[in-house]
N, C-alpha and C positions, 0 to 999 in steps of 0.2 A: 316296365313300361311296355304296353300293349299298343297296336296300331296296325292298320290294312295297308299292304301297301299303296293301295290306288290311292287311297289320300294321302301319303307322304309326295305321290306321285303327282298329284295336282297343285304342289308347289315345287318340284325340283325329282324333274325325268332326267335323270343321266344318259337315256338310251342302253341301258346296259338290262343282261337278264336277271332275274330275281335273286340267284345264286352268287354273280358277280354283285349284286349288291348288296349282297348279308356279306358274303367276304370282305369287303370295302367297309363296311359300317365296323365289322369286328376286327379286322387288322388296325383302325382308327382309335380304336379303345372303345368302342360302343357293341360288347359282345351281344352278339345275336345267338341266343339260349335255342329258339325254338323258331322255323318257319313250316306252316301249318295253314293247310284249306281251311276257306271260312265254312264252307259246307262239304259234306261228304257227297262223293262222285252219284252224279246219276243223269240220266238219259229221257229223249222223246216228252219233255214235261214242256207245255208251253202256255201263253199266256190266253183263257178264255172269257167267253163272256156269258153269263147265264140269262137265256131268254126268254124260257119260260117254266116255269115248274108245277105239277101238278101231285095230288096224292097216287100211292102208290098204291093198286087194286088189291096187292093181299099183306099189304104189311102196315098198320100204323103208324109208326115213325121210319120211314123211307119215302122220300119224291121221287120222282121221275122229271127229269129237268132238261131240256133241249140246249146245249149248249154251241155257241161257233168256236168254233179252235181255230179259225183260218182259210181250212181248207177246202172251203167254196160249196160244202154239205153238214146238215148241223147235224152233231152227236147229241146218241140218246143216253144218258149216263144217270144209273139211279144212285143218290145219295140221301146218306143219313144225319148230315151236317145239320143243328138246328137255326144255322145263320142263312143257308140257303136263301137266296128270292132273285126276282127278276131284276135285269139290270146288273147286277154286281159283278165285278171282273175277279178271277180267280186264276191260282195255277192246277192247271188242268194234265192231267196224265195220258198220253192217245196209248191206244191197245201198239203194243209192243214196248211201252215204254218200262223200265229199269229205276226200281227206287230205291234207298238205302235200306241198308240190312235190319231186321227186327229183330224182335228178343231172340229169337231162335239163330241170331246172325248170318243169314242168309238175304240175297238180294231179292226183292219181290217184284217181281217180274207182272203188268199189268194185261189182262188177256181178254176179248169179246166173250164176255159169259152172260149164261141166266141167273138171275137177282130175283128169287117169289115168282120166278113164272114170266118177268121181264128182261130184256135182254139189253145188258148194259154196254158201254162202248168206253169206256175210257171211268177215270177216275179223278174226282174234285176234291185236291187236296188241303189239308191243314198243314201248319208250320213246323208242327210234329214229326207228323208223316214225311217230311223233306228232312230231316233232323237240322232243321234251323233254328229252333226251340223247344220247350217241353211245352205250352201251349197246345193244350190239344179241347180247347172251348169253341171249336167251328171251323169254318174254312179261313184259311188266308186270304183277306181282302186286300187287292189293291185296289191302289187310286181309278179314276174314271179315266184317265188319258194312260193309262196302258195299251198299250198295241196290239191288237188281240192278232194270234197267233206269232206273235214273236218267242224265240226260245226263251225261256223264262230266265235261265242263266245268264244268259244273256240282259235282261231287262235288270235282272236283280243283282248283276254284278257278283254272281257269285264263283266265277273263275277267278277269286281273287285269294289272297296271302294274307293271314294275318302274323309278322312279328312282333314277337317278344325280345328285346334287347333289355341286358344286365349291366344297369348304369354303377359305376364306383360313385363314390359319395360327393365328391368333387365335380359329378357332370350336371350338377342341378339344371345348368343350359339347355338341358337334350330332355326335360322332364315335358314335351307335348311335341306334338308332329312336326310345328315351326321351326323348334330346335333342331331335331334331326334333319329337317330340310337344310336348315344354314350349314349343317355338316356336308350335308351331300354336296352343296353349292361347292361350297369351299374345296370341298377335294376333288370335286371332278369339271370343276370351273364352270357346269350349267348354270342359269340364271335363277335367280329365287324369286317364287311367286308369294309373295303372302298377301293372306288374303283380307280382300278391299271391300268396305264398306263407307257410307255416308253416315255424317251424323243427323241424328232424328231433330226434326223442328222442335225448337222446345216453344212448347204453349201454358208455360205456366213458370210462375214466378215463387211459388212454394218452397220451404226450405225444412228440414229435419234440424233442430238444434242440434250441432255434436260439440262436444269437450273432449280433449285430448290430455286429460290430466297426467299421464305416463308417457313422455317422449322418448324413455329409454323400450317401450313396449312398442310404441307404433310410429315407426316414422313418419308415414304419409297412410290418411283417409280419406277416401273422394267416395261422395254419394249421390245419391236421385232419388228423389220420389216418382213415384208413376203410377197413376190412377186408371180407375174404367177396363179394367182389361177382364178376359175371358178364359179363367185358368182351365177350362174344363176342354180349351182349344187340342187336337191332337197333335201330339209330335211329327213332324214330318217323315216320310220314309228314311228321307235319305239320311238325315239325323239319327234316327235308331239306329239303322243298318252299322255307322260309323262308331256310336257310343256300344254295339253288342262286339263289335268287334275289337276295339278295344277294353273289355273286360267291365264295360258301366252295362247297368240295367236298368233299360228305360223306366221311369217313375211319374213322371207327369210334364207339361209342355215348360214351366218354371226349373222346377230341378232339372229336365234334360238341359237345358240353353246355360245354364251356370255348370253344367259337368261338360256339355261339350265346349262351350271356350276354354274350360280348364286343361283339355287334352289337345285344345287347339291351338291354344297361346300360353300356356301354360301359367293362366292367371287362377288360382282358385277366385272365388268370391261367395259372395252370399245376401242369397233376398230375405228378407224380413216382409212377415204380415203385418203392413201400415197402423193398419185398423189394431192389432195388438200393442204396440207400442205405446208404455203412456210416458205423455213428455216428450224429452230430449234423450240423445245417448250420450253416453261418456266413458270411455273408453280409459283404462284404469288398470291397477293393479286387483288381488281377490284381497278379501278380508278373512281373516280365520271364523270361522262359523257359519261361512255363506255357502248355500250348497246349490246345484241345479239341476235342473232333468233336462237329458239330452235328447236330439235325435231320435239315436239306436236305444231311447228308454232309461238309460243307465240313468238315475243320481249319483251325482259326484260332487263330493267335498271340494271346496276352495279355499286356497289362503293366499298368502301374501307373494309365493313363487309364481303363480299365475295368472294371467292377465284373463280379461273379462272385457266384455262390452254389458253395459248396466244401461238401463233405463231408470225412471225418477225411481222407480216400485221395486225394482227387482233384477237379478243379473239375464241377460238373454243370452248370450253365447260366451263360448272358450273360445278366448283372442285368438283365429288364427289354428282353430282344429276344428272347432264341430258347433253349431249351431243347437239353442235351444227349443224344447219341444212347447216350449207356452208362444213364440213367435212364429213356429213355423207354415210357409203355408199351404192348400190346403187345395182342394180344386173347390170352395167357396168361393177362394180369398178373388176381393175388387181391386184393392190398393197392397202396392209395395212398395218397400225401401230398397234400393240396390246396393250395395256396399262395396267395394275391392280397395283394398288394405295393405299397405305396403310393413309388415311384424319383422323388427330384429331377429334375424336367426339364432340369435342366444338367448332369445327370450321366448322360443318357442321348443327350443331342443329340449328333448326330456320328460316335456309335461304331457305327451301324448301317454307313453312308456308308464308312466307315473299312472296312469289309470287304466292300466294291460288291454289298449287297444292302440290300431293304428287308424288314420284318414289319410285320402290323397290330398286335402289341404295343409297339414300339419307336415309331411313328409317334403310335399314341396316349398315351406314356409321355413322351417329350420333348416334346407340347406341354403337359400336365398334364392327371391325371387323376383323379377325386373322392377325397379323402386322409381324407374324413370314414364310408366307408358298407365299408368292405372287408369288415366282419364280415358287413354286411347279406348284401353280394354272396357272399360265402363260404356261405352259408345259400341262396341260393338257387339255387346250384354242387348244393351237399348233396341238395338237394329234388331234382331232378333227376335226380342219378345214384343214389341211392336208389331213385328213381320207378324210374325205366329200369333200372339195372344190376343193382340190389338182389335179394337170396335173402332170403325170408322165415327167420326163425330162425338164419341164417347170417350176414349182413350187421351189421357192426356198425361202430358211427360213436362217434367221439373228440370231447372238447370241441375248440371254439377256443381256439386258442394265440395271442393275441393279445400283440405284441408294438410299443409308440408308446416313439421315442425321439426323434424330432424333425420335428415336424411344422411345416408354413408358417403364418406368422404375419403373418395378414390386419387388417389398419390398417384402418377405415374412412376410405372415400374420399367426401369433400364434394363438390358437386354446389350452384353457386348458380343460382338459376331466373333471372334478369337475363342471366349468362351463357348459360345454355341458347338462352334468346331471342335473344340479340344472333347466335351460332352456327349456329344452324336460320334464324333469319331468320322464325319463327312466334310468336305474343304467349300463350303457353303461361301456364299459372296454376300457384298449385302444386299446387291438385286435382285434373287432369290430368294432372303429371307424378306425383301421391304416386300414382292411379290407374295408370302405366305401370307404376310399382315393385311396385307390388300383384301384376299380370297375370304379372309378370316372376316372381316371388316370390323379388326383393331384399328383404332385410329393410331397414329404413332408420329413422330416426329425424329428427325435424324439428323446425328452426330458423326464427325471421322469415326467408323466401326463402332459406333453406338447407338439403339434405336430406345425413344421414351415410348412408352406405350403406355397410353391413358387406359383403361378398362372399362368396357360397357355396363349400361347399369345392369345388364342380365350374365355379367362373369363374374362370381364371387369366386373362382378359382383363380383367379389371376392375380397376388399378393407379393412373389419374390421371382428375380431372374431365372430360377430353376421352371418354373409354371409357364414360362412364356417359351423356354428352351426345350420343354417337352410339346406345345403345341406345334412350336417346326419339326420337330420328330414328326409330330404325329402327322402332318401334313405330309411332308416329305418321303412319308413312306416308309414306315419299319422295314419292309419287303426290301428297300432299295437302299437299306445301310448294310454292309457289306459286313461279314463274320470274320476280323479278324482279331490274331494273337493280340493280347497284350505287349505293348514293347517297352515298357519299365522292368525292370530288374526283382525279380522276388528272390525276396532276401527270407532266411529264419531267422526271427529274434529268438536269442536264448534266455530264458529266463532267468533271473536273480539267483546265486543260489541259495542265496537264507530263505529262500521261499521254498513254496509247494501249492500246488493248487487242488481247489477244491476238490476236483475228480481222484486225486490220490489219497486225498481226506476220505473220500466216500467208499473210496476201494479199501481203504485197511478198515473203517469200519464193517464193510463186509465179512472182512476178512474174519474181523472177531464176533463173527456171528448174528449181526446185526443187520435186519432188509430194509432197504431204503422206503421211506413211500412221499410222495407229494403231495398234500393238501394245499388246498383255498387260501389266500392272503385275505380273507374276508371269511370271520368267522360269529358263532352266536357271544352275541352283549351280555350273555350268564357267565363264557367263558372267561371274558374281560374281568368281570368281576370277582369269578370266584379265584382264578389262578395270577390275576395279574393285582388283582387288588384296586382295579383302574377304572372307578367312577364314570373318569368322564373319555371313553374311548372315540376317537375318530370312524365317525359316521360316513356311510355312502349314501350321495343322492339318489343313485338307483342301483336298488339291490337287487342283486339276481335273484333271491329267496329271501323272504319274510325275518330266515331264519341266519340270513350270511349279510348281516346289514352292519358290521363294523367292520375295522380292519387291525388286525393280529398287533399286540406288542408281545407277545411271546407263542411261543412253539408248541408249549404243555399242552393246552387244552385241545390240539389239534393230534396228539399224541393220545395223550387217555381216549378222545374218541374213539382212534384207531386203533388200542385194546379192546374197547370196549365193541366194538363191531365185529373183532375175531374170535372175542367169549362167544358171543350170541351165535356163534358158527361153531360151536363147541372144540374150539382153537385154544386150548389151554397152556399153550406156551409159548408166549409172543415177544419176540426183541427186534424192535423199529430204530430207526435213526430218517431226521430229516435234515439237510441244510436249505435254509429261505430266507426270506429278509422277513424283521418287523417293522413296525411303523408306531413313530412317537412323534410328538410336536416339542420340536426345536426353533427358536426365532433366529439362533447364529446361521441357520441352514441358508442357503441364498439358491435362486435358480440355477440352471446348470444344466452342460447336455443329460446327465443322468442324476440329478437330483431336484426337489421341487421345494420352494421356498418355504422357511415354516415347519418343512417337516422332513426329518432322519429316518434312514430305511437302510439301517446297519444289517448285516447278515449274520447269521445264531448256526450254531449246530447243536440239535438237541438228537438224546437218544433215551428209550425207554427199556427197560425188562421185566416180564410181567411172568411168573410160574418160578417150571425149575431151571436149575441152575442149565443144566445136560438136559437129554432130550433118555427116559427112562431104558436102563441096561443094566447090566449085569455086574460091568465091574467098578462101579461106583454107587456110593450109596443114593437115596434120591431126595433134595434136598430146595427148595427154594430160595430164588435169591435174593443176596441182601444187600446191604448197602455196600459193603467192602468187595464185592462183586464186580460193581458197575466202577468201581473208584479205582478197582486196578485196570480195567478196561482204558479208564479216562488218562491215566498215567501212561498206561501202554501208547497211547495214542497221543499223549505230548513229550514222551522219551525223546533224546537225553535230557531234556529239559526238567528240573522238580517243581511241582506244586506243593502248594500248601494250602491245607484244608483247615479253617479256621470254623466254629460253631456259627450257629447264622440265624435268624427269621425271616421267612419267605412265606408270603400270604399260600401257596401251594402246596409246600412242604411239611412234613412233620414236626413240629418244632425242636423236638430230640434227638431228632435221626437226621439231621440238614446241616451242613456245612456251606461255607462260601467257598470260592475255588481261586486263589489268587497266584502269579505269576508276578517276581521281581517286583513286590511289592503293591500289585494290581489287581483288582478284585476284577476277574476276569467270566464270572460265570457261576453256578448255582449246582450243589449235589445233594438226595437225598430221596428219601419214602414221599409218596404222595401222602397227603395229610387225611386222617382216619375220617374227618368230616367228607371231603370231597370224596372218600372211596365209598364210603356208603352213601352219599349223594349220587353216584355214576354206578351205582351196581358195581361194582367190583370186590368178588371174595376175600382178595389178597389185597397187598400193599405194594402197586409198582414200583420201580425204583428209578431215577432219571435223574440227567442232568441235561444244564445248557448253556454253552459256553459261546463268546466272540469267533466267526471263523476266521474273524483278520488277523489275531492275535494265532490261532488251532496253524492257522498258514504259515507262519512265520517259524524257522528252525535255525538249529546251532549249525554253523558251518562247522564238520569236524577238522578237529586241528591236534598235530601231535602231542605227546605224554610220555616221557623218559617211562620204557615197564625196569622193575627192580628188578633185580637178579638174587634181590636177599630176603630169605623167608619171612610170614606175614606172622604176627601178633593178637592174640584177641585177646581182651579181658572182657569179664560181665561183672556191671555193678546191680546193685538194687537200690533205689533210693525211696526213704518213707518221706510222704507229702502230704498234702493237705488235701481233701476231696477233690477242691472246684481248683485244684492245679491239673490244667493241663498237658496231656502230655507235648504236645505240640511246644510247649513254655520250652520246658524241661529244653528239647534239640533245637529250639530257637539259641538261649545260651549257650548251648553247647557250640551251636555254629560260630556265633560271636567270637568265643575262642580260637576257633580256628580262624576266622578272619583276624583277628586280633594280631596272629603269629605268635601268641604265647606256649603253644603245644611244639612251634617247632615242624611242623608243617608235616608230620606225621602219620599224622588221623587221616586214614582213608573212607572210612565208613562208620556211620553212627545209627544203630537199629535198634528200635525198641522189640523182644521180643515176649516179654511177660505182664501182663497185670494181676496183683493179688490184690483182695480184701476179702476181710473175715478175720478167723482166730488168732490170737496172739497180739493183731493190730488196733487202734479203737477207733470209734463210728465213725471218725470222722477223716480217717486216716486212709491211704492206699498207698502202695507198694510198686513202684513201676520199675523195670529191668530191662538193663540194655547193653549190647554188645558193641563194643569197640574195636576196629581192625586197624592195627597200627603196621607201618611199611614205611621204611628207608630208601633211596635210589641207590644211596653212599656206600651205606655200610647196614651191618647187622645189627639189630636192635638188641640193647642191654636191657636190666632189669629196671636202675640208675632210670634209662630217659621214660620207660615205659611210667615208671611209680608218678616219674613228675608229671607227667602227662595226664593221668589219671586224676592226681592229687589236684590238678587246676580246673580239670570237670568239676570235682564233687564241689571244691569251693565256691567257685562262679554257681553252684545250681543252690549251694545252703546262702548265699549271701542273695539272690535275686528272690529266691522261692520257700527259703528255712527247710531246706531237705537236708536231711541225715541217712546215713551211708546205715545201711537196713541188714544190720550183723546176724 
């Protein structure tokens, strides 16, 4: 938000200097980014009049122009301006005067010289040449009631400030000078001027048909017709001066007067060429297939997210951002419609974004804009271009067409002063605070230590007691709440100990080799598809990139990219791990301070390894990894706790090389090779190897608890048992555990390892051979032959009665 101060200043002068006033507006929360001259410094330039001008004897395009500057003897000043002539008032430069620096950045200092043999006295300058604009088409004309010889900075206001102040999203209030004045009022208790017009005679009984078929798009629409007018009228000085200062560029006498109330009252609006319009309007939702050409040229698509103002023929503007190029008008245009619009800010957020531009109508339209005053502001639209455009006898002006079908419906917001206090940390009364609300001009009503405060139709920040207890701050003065301790008790919570948090998670994957990295919760809809198997993924209404327009139900595909980015970096040996949350649609899910109804945002820890094993040396051989690789990693990292890896299908995975990952009976996660299709879809030589598990479950650990150690030596036996192909082995120590849960071993069995697989000779096709070692230990006593045999003898049988395995002699 751009502005001069002198017009913040001609409705609320604090007396205070420019400096004390940027600090007051920024201690207030209305940071002041930049204060900055409207013009760069210069000297001896004053206001002339040109009287007579003749050709100049040795040069073609050069006069010779007799000017009065004031000074009771006219200047002879040759110029090559092709605007020059008699009569026209100008800023004039007298010999000694000081102008701003040119390309060479140096100041150019103005001096009595010879010009072709003529002897000039001063210089008649362009807007350029003063750097007040890039205009450099002739001289700067002013008006006829300039005061000749007056200092030109003087006349033109140019010892003045222009700020920029950095509004949070919440100050939609402060989005035009008016606002910031009621800031000023309010905290420094001067009076507020805003500024006063009459309303224009209305001479005509003319009406625009409008329809308001989408009340949830347009609350309130008030309009005017206004005929006979003279667009070709110039803007006034003082109106430029004010819209270049505040960052607008004068365009024609219709556009300045709807951009300057917009910076003035912070009303956007918008004029329509009468004469274009066919029919009536009706203000509506878009339709899929309707598209329009804007303003700034662009064509843009419409559908059903976006509202429209329509004529009988065709769409003319985006509700509430930017006006159409087949209505707009023109310095032809006779007849206008005038429009100001009261748009839901939910129904305007977004839709600018949506077509990667932004408007100052749309930016102040979705934060909310006064739903109470449009007629006001539509009246002093009218005054205005009446003033400026209007043809005496000829101009003729329409009532307002005021149209309210659903306006916001403001609840008074309470406010306890106990609260207040306890918040601010200041012992506030409630004369003080009834006093803020006054300054503020919140209307309010009061209770023993409770104030109701109704909300003006131009505060849409004003919704819970928190928003009204930071406005007394904010009045109150941050400067004058005092810095002290906390005086509550800080306490450490210590955490559970069957827990671990994430950060310990992240450090032992470190530790085993693995770098962390953090990707997007918003990834491509191929990703979706190819590793999650997931059709129909959750969409974002506004995607940062074309290419990051869903949001993550797994980890994977944001992993293979992340190899696939360090290949292309000739990085051949990559092991990532990330912990994030994904996103699925859940209907049990209900809202919550950190969950959103509809939909689950469980957190995963995935990790990848792509090359070799080791990083290439001498004293290992060099070898690529594989899946038993990453699985002992994953063990390592759920110890003392067992998993069990059961065969699996997983739209990602290899179908032969993947396993599910389950824990006390819970399929808690996924291990295995990326699947051959997706490696040669993604470039990749090799076959990564990943897994991705629950971190709520990764979090959770055994509290360790004692275990009598034996003092009597340990036992091993190795059997081999013959199976049947598709027995796994996993069956095989599922039984065997059984057993020992059972207690039929006798509670001996300390350990159960498979260490051998055969197939081939001796065995047939269909047949395989698995071997496994048994570690049997007593606490009691020393183990005989007697307990070892029975122990054994109730494996083989438990694994030939569940599986037909035979003891492989």
């Amino acid at each position: 938000m751009q502005f001069s101060e002198s017009w913040l200043r001609t409705m609320a002068d604090p007396g205070m200097t420019s400096d004390e006033l940027s600090h007051l507006l920024t201690m207030s929360g209305l940071e002041v980014e930049e204060v900055e001259p409207v013009a760069p410094p210069f000297s001896n330039v004053v206001v002339g009049k040109v009287l007579e001008v003749a050709r100049h004897p040795n040069a073609d395009r050069l006069n010779v122009c007799q000017v009065d500057a004031g000074t009771g003897t006219l200047l002879n000043i040759v110029c090559g301006a092709p605007n020059v002539r008699p009569g026209m008032k100008v800023p004039c430069a007298m010999a000694g005067a000081v102008l701003p620096p040119g390309e060479d950045g140096k100041p150019f200092e103005i001096r009595v010289g010879q010009l072709r043999g003529v002897e000039s006295q001063g210089m008649l300058c362009s807007a350029r040449e003063l750097k007040l604009s890039e205009d450099h088409g002739g001289l700067l004309e002013l008006p006829d009631d300039a005061p000749v010889g007056q200092n030109f900075r003087d006349y033109y206001q140019l010892n003045d400030l222009r700020f920029t102040i950095k509004l949070t999203p919440n100050k939609a209030d402060c989005l035009s000078v008016l606002g910031v004045a009621r800031e000023v009022s309010a905290l420094t208790g001067v009076s507020l001027r805003e500024p006063t017009f009459k309303p224009v005679t209305v001479t005509s009984d003319e009406k625009l048909p409008v329809a308001i078929s989408a009340p949830d798009l347009c609350g309130r629409f008030s309009g005017r017709i206004i005929r006979g007018l003279n667009a070709r009228a110039a803007t006034p000085d003082w109106m430029k001066r004010r819209l270049e200062r505040s960052g607008q560029r004068p365009i024609s006498a219709l556009v300045d007067i709807s951009n300057y109330v917009m910076l003035e009252l912070g009303r956007p609006s918008h004029v329509f060429d009468l004469d274009k319009i066919h029919g009536g309007l009706d203000v509506r939702w878009g339709r899929k297939g309707e598209s329009l050409k804007l303003l700034n040229g662009n064509t843009v698509d419409v559908d059903e997210w976006v509202g429209v103002i329509a004529d009988h023929k065709e769409i003319e503007s985006l509700a509430g951002i930017m006006g159409g190029d087949s209505t707009a008008v023109s310095l032809d245009t006779r007849n206008i419609y005038l429009e100001a619009a009261f748009w839901h800010p939910q129904a305007i957020q977004g839709r600018a974004r949506r077509y990667n531009f932004s408007t100052d109508a749309a930016h102040r339209f979705e934060r909310g804009v006064d739903y109470a005053t449009t007629v006001e502001h539509l009246e002093r639209i009218t005054a205005l271009i009446v003033e400026i455009c209007g043809q005496p006898g000829i101009t003729v002006v329409g009532p307002v067409d005021d149209h309210v079908v659903n306006l916001p419906k403001r609840a008074p917001v309470a406010v306890r002063t106990e609260r207040a206090r306890k918040v601010i940390g200041v012992p506030l009364d409630d004369e003080q605070i009834a006093d803020i609300f006054s300054r503020l001009k919140l209307p309010y009503s009061q209770d023993a230590g409770v104030f109701h405060v109704r909300p003006p139709s131009y505060r849409f920040d004003i919704e819970i007691e928190e928003d009204l207890i930071e406005e007394i701050a904010r009045v109150y003065g941050f400067e004058n709440i005092p810095a002290l301790p906390p005086v509550a008790a800080n306490e450490i919570r210590i955490a559970p100990e069957n827990t671990r948090s994430l950060f310990d998670i992240r450090q032992q994957l470190a530790d085993l080799d693995y770098q962390e990295v953090i990707n997007f919760s918003f990834v491509e809809e191929a990703w979706e598809k190819d590793f999650a198997d997931n059709a129909a993924p959750i969409r974002l209404l506004n995607p940062i990139a074309s290419q990051m327009s869903v949001m993550r139900s797994t980890l994977i595909g944001s992993l293979v990219a992340n190899v696939r980015y360090n290949l292309n970096r000739k990085i051949n040996r990559v092991r990532l791990f990330e912990t994030g949350a994904i996103f699925k649609r859940d209907e049990q899910v209900q809202d919550g301070p950190l969950s959103v109804a509809g939909y689950s945002q469980p957190k995963k820890v995935a990790a990848i390894a792509y090359g070799q094993t080791v990083e290439e040396q001498w004293g290992q051989l060099a070898r690529n990894v594989d899946y038993f690789d990453v699985k002992a990693d994953l063990e390592a990292l759920f110890a003392p706790r067992a998993l069990r890896f059961s065969r699996a299908s997983h739209p990602a995975l290899h179908p032969g090389r993947s396993a599910d990952i389950s824990l006390d009976g819970k399929v808690i996660g996924i291990l295995g090779e990326l699947h051959p299709r997706w490696q040669q879809k993604y470039d990749l030589p090799l076959a990564p190897v990943l897994f991705e598990v629950d971190a709520a479950i990764l979090q959770q650990r055994l509290v360790p608890s004692y275990q009598e150690i034996s003092k009597f030596p340990a036992v091993t036996r190795d059997i081999a048992l013959l199976v049947k192909s598709h027995v796994q082995a996993q069956d095989l120590l599922d039984a065997f555990d059984a057993e020992r849960q059972a207690g039929t071993v006798g509670g001996i069995v300390q350990a159960i390892v498979l260490f051998d697989e055969y197939r081939g000779k001796g065995l047939e096709n269909d047949e395989k051979s698995l071997a496994f070692r048994f570690t049997l230990q007593d606490t009691q006593a020393t183990l005989n032959d007697n307990n070892v045999d029975a122990a054994m003898a109730r494996f083989i049988e438990a694994a030939h009665q569940k599986y037909g395995a035979a003891l492989r002699t």
